[in-house]
C-alpha positions, -999 to +999 in steps of 0.1 A: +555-468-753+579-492-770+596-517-755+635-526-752+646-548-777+659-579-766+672-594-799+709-599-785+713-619-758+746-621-739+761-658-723+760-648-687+739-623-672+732-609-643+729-644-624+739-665-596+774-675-614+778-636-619+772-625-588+799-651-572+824-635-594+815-602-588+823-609-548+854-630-555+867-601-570+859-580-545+871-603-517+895-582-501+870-556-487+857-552-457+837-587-442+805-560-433+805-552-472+802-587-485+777-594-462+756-566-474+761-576-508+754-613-503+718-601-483+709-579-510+717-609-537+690-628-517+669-597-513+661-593-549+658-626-562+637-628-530+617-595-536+587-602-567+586-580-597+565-551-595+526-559-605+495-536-614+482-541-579+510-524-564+499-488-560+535-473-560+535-487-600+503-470-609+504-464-648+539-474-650+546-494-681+558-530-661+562-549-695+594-522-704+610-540-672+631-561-690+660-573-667+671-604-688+701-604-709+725-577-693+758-580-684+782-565-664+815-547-681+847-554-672+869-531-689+869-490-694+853-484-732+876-458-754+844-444-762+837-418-740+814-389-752+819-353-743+815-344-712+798-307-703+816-283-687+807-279-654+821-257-629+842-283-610+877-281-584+874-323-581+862-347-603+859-384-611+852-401-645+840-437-645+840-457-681+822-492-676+830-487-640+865-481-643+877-447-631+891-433-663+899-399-654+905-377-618+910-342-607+927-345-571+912-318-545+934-290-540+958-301-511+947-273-490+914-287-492+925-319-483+944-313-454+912-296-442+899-334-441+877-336-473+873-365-489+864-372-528+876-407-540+861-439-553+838-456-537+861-489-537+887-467-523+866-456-494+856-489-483+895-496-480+906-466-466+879-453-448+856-481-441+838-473-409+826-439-423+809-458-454+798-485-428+778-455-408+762-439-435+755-462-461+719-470-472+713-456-431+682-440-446+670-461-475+639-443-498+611-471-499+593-461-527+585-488-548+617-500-563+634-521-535+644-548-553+661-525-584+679-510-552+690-549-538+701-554-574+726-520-573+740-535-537+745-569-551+765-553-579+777-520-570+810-511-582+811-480-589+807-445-571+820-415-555+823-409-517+822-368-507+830-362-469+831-327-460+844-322-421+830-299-396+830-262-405+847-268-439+836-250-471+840-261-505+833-230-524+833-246-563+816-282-569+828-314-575+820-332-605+811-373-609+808-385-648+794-421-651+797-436-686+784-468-700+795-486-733+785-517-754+751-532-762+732-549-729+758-535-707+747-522-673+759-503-648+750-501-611+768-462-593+758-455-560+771-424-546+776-411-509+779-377-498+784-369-461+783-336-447+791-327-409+781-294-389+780-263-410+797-276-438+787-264-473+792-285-507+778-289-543+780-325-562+771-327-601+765-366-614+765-366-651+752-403-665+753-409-703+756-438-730+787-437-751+765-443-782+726-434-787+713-466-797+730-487-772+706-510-752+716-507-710+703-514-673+714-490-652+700-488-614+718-460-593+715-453-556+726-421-538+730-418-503+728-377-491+734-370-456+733-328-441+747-325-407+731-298-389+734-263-401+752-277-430+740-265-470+742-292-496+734-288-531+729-325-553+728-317-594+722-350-613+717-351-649+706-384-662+711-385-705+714-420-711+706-440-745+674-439-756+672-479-752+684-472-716+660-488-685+672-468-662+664-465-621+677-438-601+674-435-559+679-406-540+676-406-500+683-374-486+682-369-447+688-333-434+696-326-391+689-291-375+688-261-393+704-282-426+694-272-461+691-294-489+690-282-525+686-317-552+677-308-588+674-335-615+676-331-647+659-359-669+671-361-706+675-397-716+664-430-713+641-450-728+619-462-695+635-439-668+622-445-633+631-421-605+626-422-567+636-393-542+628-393-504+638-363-486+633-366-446+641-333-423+651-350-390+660-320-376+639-292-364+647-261-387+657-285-414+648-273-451+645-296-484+644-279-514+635-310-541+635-302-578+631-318-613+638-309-650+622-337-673+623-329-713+604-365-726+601-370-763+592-400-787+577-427-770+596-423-737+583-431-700+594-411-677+584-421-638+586-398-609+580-411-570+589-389-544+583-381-506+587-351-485+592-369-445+587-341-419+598-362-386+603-332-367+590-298-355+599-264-374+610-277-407+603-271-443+604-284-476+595-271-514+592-296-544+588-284-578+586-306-607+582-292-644+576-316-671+582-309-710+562-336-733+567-337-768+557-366-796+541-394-776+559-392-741+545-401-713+554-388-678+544-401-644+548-381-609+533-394-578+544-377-546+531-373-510+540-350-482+539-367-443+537-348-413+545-368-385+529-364-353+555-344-330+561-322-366+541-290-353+549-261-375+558-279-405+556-253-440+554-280-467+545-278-507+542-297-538+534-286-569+543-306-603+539-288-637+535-299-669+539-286-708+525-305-737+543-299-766+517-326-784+483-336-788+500-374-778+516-373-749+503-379-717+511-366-679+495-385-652+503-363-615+490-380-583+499-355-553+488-363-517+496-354-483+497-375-450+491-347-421+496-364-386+501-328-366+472-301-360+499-269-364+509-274-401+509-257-436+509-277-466+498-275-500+502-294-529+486-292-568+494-307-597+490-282-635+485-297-672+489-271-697+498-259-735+520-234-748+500-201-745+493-193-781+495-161-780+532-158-765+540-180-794+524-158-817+542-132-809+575-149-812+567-157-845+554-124-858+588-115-845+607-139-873+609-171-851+602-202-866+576-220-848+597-246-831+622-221-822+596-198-808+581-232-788+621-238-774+624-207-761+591-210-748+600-241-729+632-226-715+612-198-701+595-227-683+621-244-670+637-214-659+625-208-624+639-239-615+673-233-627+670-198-611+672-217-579+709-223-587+731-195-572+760-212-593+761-188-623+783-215-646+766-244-635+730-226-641+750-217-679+762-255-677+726-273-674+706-251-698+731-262-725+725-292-719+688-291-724+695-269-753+713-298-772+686-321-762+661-303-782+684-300-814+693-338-813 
């Protein structure tokens, strides 16, 4: 896989003298927040850069991690590419981590007590709420020290509270943009649901410009009182020079249920970690992944399926399209902890190679400590049946038409899982363009 060029070099980076900017601009938010910020400063130049005997990098490419060089912007970019049209009654648009753009809640959602705002804006406003839930579940999967480096810096990000009882029946939509060459960007996002209360949150994250070189590490924070129904949809389409890190930590109470779907399309060295823990009994997780990889591109998957108490459930299922000399990584492990009796856990991660050169590596594993379980887990590599394509072809298809549609049929028991008609529409756009760029 080819590495990110580092021919330009800006003057400061992401150092010491940075970071004390960073915080005195910031110095008017809560004490608590600095703190954190200052301890994650420490944390990642404390923290070492991940080597080949760490198991939770195993056949990652470590010579793509290239942090030196990147900046931090300062102003919104009047590039901003077009956005898709999701299904949305709220939305946020940063540019360079200035909010560019904002559909306000309806007020009679509002004076239900939702909240959909800035990040920066929550930590004024609402600052014990953030306090509570922020990082209260972090995913240690390997990239603790990218994480440090998005508290350090964070800037940008959206806040969803959704009271008690309350209903949002269309979702809200987050667009994150980046512009300008070794630019970097650092959203973390926090969505907090209480008793039965039912939402859906789409993150959209894409480069102004194809070729642009940027850093991006993102965190999400995902919190499902109990009974509540949460659905997370991020699509990550960054430049194809993009090192990009995304976290998820999702944490479901009694009878929740959890629906997370990303969709990978972008990036040059993409590395993605998603820990989903059901603390509840009755809790339910339901963790998905779209990846279409192309050209030389690395796309890392890490993920974790916590059962930490009795009478909960959880379904992953990760599909993989390869084409040129794309590479894609998933490693993911189910744990039963002991006082998790009746636990219904699987894991299944599927592949397509498009190409004689590309190259899936799948290392599923479970973790059992309870005697009244179910899991299962298993891992596919496969082709494009030949004769389906055939017969697409003897039709009047071109072959790589035939071999799209092919691939959608593939991908489409994932979407499927969507009960959101337009978003469903929304996504497979999206992929569609992905193939015709």
């Amino acid at each position: 896989m080819s590495a990110i060029p580092t021919t330009t070099t800006p003057s400061i980076g992401l150092n010491s003298e940075r970071f004390a900017t960073h915080l005195a601009q910031r110095a008017a938010l809560p004490a608590w927040w600095l703190d954190a910020k200052k301890e994650a400063w420490n944390q990642f130049n404390a923290l070492p850069m991940p080597t080949r005997s760490d198991e939770r990098w195993r056949f990652s490419n470590l010579k793509g991690l290239m942090l030196e060089g990147f900046d931090l912007p300062e102003e919104a970019s009047i590039h901003v590419p077009h956005l898709p049209d999701f299904p949305h009654i709220g939305e946020l648009t940063f540019s360079n981590r200035q909010v560019i753009g904002r559909l306000t809640l309806p007020p009679a959602i509002i004076k239900q007590g939702v909240i959909f705002c800035p990040l920066s804006e929550a930590l004024r406003d609402h600052s014990d709420l953030i306090r509570q839930y922020f990082q209260k579940h972090p995913a240690k999967l390997g990239s603790e020290k990218f994480v440090a480096l998005n508290t350090a810096f964070t800037a940008t990000g959206a806040v969803l509270y959704v009271p008690k009882g309350v209903e949002l029946t269309e979702p809200v939509v987050v667009q994150h943009t980046l512009s300008g060459d070794y630019k970097s960007a650092f959203p973390h996002t926090l969505v907090i649901l209480e008793e039965n209360a039912k939402a859906t949150l789409v993150e959209y994250f894409v480069s102004a410009q194809p070729g642009e070189t940027h850093l991006v590490s993102g965190v999400n924070d995902l919190h499902a009182g109990p009974g509540s129904q949460l659905t997370y949809v991020g699509v990550q389409n960054w430049s194809r020079n993009t090192l990009s890190f995304q976290t998820n930590s999702i944490a479901a109470e009694r009878d929740a249920r959890v629906l997370s779907l990303t969709v990978h399309l972008g990036g040059n060295q993409a590395r993605h970690e998603s820990h989903s823990r059901m603390i509840g009994s009755g809790a339910h997780s339901e963790m998905l992944a779209l990846t279409v990889a192309n050209g030389e591109h690395e796309f890392d998957q890490r993920t974790m399926q916590t059962h930490a108490a009795p009478n909960t459930s959880s379904n992953l299922l990760y599909k993989n399209a390869l084409i040129d000399q794309a590479k894609t990584i998933f490693s993911g492990i189910i744990v039963v902890e002991p006082n998790a009796q009746k636990t219904d856990a699987y894991q299944s991660n599927r592949n397509l190679m498009l190409s004689d050169e590309a190259q899936a590596d799948s290392l599923p594993g479970l973790e059992i400590e309870a005697n009244d379980v179910r899991c299962t887990h298993g891992a596919t590599t496969s082709r494009i049946d030949a004769e389906q394509l055939y017969y697409l072809q003897s039709r009047g298809l071109p072959q790589h038409q035939a071999s799209e549609l092919l691939v959608f049929g593939f991908f489409e028991e994932v979407l499927n899982k969507l009960t959101d008609q337009p978003l469903h529409a929304a996504l497979s756009s999206l992929i569609q363009a992905k193939f015709k760029a």
